[in-house]
The first five atom37 places (N, CA, C, CB, O) and aatype in JSON, in Angstrom:
{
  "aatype": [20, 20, 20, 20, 20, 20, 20, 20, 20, 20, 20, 20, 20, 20, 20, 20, 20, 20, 20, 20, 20, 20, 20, 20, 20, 20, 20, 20, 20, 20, 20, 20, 20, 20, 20, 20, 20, 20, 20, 20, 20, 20, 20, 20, 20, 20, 20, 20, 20, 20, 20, 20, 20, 20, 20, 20, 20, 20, 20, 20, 20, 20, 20, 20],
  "atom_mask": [
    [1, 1, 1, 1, 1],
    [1, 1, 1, 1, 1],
    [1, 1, 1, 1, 1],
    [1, 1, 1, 1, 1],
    [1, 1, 1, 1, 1],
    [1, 1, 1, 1, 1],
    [1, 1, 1, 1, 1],
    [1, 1, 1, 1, 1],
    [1, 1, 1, 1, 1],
    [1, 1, 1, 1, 1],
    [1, 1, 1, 1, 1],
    [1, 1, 1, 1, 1],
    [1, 1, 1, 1, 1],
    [1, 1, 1, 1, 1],
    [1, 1, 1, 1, 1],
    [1, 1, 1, 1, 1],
    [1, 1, 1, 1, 1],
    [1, 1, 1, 1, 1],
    [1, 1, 1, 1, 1],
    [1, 1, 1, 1, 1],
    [1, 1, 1, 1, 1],
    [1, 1, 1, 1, 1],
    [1, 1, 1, 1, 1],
    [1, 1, 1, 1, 1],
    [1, 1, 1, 1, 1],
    [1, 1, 1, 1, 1],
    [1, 1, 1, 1, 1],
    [1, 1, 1, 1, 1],
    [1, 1, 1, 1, 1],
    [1, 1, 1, 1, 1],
    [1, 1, 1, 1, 1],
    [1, 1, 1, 1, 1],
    [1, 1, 1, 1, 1],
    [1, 1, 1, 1, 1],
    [1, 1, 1, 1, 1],
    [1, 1, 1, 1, 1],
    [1, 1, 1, 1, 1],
    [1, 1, 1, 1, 1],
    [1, 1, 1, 1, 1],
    [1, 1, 1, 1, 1],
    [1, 1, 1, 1, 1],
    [1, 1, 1, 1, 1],
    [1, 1, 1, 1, 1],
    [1, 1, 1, 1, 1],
    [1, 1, 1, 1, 1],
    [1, 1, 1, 1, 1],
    [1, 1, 1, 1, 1],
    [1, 1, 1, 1, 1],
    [1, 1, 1, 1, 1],
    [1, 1, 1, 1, 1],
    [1, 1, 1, 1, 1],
    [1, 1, 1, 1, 1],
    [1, 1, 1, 1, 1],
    [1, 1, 1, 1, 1],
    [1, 1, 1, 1, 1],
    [1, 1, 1, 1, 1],
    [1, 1, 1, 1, 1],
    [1, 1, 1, 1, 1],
    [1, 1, 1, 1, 1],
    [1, 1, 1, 1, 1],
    [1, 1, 1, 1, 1],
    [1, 1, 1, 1, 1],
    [1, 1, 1, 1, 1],
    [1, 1, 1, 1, 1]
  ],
  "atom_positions": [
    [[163.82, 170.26, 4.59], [163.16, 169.58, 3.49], [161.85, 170.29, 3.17], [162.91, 168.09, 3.84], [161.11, 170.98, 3.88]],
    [[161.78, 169.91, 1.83], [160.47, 170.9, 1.42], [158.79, 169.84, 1.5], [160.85, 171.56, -0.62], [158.17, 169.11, 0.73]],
    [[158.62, 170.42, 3.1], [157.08, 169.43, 3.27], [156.64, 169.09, 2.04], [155.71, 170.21, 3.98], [156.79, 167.96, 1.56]],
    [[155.95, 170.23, 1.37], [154.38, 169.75, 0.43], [154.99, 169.04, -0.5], [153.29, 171.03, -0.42], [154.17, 168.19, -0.84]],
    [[156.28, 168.88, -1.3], [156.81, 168.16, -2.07], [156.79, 166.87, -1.38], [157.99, 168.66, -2.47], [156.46, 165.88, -2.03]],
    [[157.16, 166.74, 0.04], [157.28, 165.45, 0.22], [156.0, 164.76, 0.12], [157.9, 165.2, 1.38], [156.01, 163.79, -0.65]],
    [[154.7, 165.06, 0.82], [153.77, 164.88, 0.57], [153.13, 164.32, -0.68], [153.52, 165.66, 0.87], [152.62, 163.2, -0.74]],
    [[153.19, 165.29, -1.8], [152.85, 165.22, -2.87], [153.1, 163.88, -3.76], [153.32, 166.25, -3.27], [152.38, 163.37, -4.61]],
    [[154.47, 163.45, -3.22], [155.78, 162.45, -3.78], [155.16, 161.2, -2.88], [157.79, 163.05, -3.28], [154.85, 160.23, -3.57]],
    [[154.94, 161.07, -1.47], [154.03, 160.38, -1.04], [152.59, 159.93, -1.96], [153.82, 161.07, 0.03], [152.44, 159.04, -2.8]],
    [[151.98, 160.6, -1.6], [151.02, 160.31, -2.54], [150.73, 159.67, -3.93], [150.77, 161.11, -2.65], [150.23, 158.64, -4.38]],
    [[151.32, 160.82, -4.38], [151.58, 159.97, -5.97], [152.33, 158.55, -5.88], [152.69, 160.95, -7.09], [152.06, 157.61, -6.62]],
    [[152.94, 158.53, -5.25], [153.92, 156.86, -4.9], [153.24, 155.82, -4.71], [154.82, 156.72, -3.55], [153.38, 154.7, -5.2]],
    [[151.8, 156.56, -3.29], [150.9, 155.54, -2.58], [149.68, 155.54, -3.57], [150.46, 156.0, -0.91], [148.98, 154.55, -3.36]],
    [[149.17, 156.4, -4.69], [148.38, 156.25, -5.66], [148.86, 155.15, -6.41], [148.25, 157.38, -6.36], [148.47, 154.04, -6.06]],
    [[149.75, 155.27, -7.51], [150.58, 154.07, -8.33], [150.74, 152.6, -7.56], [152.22, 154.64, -8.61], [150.44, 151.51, -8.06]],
    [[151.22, 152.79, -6.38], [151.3, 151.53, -5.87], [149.67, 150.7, -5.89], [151.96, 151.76, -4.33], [149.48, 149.57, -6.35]],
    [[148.78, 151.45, -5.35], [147.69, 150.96, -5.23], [146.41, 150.41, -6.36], [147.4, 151.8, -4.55], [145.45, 149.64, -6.26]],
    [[147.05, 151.32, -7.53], [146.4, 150.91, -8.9], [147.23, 149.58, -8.77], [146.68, 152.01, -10.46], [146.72, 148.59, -8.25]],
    [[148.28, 149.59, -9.17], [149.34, 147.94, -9.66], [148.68, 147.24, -8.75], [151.37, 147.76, -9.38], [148.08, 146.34, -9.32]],
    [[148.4, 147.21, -6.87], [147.5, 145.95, -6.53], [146.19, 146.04, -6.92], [147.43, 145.64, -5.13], [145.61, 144.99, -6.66]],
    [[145.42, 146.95, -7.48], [144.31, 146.88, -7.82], [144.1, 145.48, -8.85], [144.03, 148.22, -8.36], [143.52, 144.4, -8.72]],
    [[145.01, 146.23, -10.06], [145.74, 145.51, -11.26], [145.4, 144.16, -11.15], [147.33, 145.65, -11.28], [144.61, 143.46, -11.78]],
    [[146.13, 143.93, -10.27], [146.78, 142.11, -10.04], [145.52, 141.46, -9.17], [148.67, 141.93, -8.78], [145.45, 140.23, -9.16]],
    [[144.65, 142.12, -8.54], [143.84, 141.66, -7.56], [142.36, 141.13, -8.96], [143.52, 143.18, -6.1], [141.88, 140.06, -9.31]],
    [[142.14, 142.48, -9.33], [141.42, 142.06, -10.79], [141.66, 141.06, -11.76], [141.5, 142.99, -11.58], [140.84, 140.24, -12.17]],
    [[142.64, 141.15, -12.05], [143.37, 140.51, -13.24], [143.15, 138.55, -12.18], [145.67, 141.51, -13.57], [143.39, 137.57, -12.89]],
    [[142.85, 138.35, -11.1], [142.63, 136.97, -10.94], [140.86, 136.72, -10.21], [144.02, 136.41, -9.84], [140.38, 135.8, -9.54]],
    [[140.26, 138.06, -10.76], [138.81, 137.9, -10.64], [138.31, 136.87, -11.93], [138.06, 139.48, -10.7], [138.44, 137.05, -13.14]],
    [[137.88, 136.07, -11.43], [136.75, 135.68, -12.9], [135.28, 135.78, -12.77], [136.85, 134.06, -13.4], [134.67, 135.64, -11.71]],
    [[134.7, 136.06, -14.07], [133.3, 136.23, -14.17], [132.6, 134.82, -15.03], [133.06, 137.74, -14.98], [132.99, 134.07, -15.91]],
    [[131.21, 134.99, -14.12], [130.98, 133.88, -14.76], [130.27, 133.79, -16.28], [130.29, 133.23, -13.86], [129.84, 134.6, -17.1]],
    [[130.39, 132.65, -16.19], [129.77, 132.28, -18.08], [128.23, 132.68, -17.94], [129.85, 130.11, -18.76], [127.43, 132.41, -17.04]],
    [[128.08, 133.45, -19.16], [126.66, 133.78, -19.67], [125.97, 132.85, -19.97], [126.56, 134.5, -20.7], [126.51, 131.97, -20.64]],
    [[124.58, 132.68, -19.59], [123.6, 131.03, -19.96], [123.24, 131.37, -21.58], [121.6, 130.77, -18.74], [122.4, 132.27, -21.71]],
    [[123.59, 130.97, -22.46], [122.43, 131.01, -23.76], [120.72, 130.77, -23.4], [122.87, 129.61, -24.88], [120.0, 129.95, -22.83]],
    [[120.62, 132.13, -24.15], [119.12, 132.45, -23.89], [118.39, 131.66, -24.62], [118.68, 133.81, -24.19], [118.87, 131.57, -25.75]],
    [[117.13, 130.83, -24.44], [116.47, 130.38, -25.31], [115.91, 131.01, -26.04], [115.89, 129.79, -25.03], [115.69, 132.12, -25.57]],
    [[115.53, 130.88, -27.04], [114.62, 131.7, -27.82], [113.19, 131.08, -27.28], [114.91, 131.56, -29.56], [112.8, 129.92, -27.15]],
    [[112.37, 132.8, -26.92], [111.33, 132.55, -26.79], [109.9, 132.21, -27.73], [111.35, 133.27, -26.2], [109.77, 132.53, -28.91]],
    [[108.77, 131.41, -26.81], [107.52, 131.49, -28.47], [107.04, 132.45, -28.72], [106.15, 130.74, -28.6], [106.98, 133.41, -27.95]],
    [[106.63, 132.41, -29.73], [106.04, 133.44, -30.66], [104.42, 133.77, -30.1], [106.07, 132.77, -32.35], [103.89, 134.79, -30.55]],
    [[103.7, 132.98, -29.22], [103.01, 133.39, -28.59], [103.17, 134.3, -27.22], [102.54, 132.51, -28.58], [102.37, 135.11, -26.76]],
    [[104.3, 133.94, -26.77], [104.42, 134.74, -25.1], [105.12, 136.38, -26.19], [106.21, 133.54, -23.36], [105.45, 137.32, -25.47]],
    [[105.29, 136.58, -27.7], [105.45, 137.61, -27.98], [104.71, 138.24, -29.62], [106.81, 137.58, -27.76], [105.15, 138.29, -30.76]],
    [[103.55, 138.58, -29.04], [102.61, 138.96, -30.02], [103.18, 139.77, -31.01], [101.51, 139.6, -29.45], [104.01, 140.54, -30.52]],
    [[103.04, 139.9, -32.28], [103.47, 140.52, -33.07], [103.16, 142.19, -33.43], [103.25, 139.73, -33.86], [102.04, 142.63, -33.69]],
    [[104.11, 142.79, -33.4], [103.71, 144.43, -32.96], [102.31, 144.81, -33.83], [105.17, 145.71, -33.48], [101.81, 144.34, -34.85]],
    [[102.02, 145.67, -33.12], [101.21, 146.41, -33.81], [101.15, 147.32, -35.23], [101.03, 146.98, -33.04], [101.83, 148.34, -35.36]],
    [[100.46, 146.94, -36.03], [101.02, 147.65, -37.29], [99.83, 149.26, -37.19], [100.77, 146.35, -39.08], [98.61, 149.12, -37.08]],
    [[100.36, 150.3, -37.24], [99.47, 151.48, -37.33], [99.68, 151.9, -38.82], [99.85, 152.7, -36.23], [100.67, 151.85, -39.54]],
    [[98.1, 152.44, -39.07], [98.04, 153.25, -40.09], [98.86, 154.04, -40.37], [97.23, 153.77, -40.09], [99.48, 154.52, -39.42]],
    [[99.29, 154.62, -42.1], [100.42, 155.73, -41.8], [99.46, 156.93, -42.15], [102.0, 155.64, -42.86], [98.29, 156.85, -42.53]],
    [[100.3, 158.18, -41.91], [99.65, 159.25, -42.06], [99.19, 159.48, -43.04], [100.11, 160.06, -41.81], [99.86, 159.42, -44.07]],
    [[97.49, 159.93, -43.02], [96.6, 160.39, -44.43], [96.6, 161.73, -44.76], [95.08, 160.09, -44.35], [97.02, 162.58, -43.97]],
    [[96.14, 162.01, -45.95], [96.24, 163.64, -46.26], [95.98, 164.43, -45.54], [95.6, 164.14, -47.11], [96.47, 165.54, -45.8]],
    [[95.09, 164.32, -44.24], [94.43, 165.0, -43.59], [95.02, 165.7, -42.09], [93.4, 164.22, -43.53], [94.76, 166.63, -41.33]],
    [[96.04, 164.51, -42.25], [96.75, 164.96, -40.85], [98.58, 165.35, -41.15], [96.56, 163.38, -39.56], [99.28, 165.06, -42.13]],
    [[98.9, 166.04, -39.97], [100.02, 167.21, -40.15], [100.94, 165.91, -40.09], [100.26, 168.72, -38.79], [100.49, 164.89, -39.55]],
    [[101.91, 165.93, -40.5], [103.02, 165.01, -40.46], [104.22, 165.87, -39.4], [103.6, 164.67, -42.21], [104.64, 166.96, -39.79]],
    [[104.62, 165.4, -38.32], [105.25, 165.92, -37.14], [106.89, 166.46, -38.5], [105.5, 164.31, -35.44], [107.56, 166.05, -39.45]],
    [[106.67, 167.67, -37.5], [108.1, 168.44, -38.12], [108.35, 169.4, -37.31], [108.06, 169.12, -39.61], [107.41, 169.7, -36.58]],
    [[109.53, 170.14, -37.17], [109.92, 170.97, -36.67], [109.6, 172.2, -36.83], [110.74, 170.84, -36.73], [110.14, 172.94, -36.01]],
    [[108.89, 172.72, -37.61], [108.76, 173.97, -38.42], [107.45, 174.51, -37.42], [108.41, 173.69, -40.34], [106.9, 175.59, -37.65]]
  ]
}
């Protein structure tokens, strides 16, 4: 008999088998339910910062 074939044929057999119980072992996991987030106040989140935009004076970022 030709070893590395058998081997090979092993393997691949004992790979496949082991995905399908993977499969079935997953497939009866459950996850739990996500909480709805409250919405937070408008104080614990200050309103961004607004910056000046660029004046004549300064380079406007470019690649060049």
């Amino acid at each position: 008999m030709n070893w590395p074939l058998f081997w090979a044929l092993t393997l691949a057999f004992g790979v496949v088998i082991s995905n399908i119980m993977l499969l079935k072992y997953a497939s009866k996991l459950t996850t739990p339910a996500l909480k709805p987030q409250q919405p937070k106040q408008a104080e614990a989140n200050p309103a961004p910062i607004q910056r000046p935009h660029a004046t004549s004076d300064q380079k406007q970022n470019s690649p060049e």
